[in-house]
N, C-alpha and C positions, 0 to 999 in steps of 0.2 A: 684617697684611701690607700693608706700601705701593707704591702704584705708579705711576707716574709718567709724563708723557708727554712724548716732545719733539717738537717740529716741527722737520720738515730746513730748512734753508735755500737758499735758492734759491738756481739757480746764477749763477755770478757773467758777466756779458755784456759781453765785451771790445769797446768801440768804436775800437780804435786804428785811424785813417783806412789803408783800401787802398793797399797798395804793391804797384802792378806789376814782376814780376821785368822786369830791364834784358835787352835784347834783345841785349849781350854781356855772359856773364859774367868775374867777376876773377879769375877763376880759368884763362879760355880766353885771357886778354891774358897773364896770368903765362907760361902757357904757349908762346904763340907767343913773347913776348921772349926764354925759356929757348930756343926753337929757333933764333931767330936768332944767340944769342948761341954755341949752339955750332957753327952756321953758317960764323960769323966768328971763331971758333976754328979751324976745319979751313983755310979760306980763304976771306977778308973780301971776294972779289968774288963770292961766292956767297950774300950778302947783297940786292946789286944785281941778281942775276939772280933772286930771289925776287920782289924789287919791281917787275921787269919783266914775271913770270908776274904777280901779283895785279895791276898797270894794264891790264893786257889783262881777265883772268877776271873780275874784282869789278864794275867795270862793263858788262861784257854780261849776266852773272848778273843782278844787281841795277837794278831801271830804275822809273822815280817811279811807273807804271804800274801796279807789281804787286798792291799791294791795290785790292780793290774799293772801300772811301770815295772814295779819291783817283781812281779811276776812274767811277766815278758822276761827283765835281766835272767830271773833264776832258770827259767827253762830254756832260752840262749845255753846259757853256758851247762847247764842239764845235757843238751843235746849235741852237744859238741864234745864232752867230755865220759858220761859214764856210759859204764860198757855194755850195760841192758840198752839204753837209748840207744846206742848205734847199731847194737845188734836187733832190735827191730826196727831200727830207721833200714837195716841191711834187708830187710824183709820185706819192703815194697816193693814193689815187680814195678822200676823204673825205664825198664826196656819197653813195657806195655803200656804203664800208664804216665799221661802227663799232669804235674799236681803242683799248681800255683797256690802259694800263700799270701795274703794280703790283710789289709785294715778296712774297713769300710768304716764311716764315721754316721751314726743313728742322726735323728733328729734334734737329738737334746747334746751334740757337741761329743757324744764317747764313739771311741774307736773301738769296733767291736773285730775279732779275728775272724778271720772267713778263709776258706781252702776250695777249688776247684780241681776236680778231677774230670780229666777229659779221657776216653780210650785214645791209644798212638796208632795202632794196625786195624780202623776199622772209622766207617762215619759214626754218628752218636745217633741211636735211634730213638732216645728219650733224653729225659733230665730228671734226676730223682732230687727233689729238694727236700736234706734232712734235716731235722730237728733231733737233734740229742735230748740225754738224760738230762735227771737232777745231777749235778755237782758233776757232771764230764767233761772231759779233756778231750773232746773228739780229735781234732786235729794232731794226737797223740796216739792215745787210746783206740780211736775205732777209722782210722785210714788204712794199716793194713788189710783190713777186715774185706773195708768198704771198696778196696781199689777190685776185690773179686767179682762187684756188679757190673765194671768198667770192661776189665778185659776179656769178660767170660760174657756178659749180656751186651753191651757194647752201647751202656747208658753211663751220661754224664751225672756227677756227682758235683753239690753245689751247699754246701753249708756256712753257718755260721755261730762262733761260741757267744751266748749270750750272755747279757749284762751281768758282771758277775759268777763270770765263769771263764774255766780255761786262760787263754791270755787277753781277756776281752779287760777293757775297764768295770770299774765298779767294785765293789766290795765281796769277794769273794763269798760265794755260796749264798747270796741275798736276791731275792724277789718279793717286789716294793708292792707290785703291782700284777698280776698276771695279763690283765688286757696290753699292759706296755711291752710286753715280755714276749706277745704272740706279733703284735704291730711289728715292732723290731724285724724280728724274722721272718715277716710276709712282705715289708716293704725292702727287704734282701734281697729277698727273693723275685720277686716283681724287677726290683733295676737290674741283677745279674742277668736273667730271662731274658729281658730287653736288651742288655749289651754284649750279648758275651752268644745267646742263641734266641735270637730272634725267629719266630716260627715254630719252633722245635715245639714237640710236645712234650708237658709238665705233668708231672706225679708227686704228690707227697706223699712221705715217707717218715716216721716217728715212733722211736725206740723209748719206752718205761713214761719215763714224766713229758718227754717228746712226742710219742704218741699222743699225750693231753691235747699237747700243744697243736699236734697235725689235725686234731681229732675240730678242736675250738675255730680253728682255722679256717679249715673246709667247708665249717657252717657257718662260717659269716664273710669267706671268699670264696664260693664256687670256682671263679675263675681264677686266675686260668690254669686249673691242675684238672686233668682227668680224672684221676681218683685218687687213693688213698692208701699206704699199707701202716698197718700198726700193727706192731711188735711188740708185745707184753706191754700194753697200755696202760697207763694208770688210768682205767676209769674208775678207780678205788684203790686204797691203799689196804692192805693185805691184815687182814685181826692179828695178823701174826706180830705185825708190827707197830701198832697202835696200844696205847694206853688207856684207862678205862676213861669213859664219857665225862667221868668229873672232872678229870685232870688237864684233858683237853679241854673242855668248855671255861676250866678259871684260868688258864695258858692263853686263850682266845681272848679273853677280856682286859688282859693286860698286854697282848699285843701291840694294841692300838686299833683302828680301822684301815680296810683298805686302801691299797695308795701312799701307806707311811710306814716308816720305818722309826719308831721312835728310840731313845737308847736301850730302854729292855727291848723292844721290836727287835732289835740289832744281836742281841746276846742269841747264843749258838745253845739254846736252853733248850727247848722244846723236847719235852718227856718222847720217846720212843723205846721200844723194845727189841733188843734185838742190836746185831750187827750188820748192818747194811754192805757195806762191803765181804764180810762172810757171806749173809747171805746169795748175793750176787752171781759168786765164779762160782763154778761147779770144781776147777781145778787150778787149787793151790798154787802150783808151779804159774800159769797166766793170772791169777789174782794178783800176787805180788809186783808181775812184771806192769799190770795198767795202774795199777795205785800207789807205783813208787815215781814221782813225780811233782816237782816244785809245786805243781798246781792242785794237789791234793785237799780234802777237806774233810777230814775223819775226824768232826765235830758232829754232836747233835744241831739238828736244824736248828737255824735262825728263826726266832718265834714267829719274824716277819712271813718266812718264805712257807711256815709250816701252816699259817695262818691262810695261806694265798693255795698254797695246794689242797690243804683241805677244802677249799671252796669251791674248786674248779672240778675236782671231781664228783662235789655235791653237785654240782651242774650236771655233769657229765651222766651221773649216774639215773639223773630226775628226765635228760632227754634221750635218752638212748632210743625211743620208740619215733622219735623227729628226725633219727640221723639217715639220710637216703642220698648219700654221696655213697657210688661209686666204691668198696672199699673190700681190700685183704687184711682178715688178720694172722697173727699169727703169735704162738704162747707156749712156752715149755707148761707142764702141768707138773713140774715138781718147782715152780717158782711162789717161792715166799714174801716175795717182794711185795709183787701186785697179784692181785688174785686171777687164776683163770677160767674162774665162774663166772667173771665180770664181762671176759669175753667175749664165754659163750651165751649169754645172757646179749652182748650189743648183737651177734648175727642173730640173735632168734628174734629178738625184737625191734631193731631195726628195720625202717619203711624201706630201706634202697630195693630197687629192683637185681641190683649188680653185686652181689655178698659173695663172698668165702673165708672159709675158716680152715687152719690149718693148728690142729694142735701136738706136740711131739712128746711122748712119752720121754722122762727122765730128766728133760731138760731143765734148768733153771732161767733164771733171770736173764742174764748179761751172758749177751752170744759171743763175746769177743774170750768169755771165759768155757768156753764149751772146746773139746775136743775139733780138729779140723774137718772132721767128717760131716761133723755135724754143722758145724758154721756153713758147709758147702752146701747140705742137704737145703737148711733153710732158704738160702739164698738162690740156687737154682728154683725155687718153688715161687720165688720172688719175681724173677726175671721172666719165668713163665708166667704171672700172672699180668705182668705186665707190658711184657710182646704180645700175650694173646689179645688185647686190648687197642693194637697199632694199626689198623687198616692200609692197605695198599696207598691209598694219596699222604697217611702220616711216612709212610717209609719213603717215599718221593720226596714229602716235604721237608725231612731230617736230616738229608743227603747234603 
């Protein structure tokens, strides 16, 4: 009896060079010609009024801006060249504080921008990890601001612009998802914490729609942050600026579902009232100077993202009486933005043993737009609430 052997052969390794699929298919131009054509079958000036609606939509929709590469470029050369940028890049106290910029790359391959501020003339006795607004340029916008927790409290600063925001990847001013959108910036947070101050005690910290996100956080990672400050929180979005219940609810059903961004999901549609950036500064002269910048987004919300924020603060607003972290807030009571009924409403009914509330006549939204005094006022109030909170072995162990 004979027996024989064969060896498989190996399999066969296609090198044919990568083709990127075309970012319209010929199959959606077939399509639209068929719609036009029978368009212009029914009646041929309802051709031109097609092309009337798309000169309007396709360019407000669509703007050189909206990915992140080409926004990196723009705000490079933004910040090297014009003379508002430099004259607030002049305005950091780099004698005080030391302030690294870098890429971290998420889980899903995007490189998202992140900035660390360290105090120079002092050890760090905390780390405040923030989470920004909707549509901010923190590492622009709110570093001067921020570098005042550094050298005046003598706490580390550790952020990062999310997906679709600032010089982060992703599609400018879009959130697909909120749960991915909080992940992102907790598991930031977690690896810096770990490489960069290991030990050190953590605090979260979250300004408007960042507050949501600090707020989300803290209830599904207690660890490892001591506590909490929110700063005009969206736990609701302001009557002021919302639309009536019908308009939002058929906006909602053409969005799509959570998690997607479909082509209407994508269009920067979503009914609001109001100017958001008016409302925000209290003063004209700093309004212009944070919203003149490559990375701007003085669209109506993306249906997707409006989609996503109104639901998280439906969350938000249904648990308020479960949230028992640890927590400061803090609310100008002339802000239109977000409401600061809603505030007062989380310390009253909030289980935390550990609450304060701090609310400041006059002020509005956006502290970066507020008068110096007052940007000082809040944030000394900040630093205090969260030294009082460092015990003798934390100040040992931050050393």
């Amino acid at each position: 009896m004979s027996t024989s052997s064969q060896t498989a052969s190996p399999p066969t390794i296609c090198y044919d060079e990568f083709d990127p699929p075309p970012l319209i298919s010929s199959s959606a131009i077939l399509g639209t010609g068929f719609f036009l054509f029978v368009l212009a079958m029914i009646w041929p000036p309802l051709v031109l009024l097609v092309g009337f609606v798309a000169s309007l939509v396709v360019p407000y929709s669509y703007r050189v801006n909206d990915d992140g590469p080409s926004r990196r470029l723009m705000m490079q050369q933004f910040l090297e060249n014009d003379p508002i940028a430099i004259k607030r890049s002049n305005a950091f106290p780099e004698d005080k504080v030391r302030l690294v910029s870098s890429f971290w790359k998420n889980p899903r391959g995007l490189l998202l921008h992140s900035i660390v501020m360290i105090p120079k003339d002092q050890p760090v006795k905390a780390v405040i990890c923030f989470c920004h607004g909707y549509i901010d340029n923190p590492s622009y916008t709110k570093a001067p601001e921020l570098s005042y927790l550094c050298h005046t409290g003598g706490l580390a600063i550790i952020l990062v612009e999310y997906e679709g925001h600032g010089q982060s990847d992703g599609a400018l001013g879009l959130v697909k998802d909120w749960d991915t959108l909080v992940e992102d910036a907790h598991s930031f947070f977690q690896e810096t914490l770990a490489d960069r101050f290991p030990g050190v005690t953590a605090f979260l910290m979250g300004e408007s729609m960042g507050g949501a996100v600090a707020y989300t956080m803290i209830q599904k990672y207690p660890e490892p942050y001591r506590g909490v400050v929110l700063m005009c929180p969206m736990c609701k979005i302001a009557d002021d600026m919302m639309p009536p219940d019908f308009v939002v609810n058929a906006f909602r059903m053409i969005a799509g579902p959570t998690g997607t961004a479909t082509h209407v999901g994508y269009l920067p549609l979503a009914p609001s009232k109001g100017d958001l950036q008016k409302f925000s500064f209290k003063l004209d002269e700093k309004r212009r100077e944070c919203v003149r910048h490559p990375a701007v987004f003085n669209r109506k919300p993306r249906l997707a993202t409006a989609r996503e924020m109104l639901d998280a603060t439906k969350r938000i607003t249904a648990s308020l009486g479960d949230f028992d972290a640890p927590f400061l807030v803090q609310h100008g009571l002339s802000d239109r933005v977000t409401d600061p009924q809603l505030s007062q409403a989380l310390y009253d009914e909030a289980s935390s043993d550990d609450k304060t509330i701090r609310l400041y006549d006059g002020m509005w939204h956006a502290l970066p737009g507020e008068p110096d005094d007052n940007i000082a006022k809040v944030y000394k109030d900040t630093i205090e609430w969260v030294t009082d909170r460092l015990g003798p072995k934390d100040s040992k162990k931050n050393q």
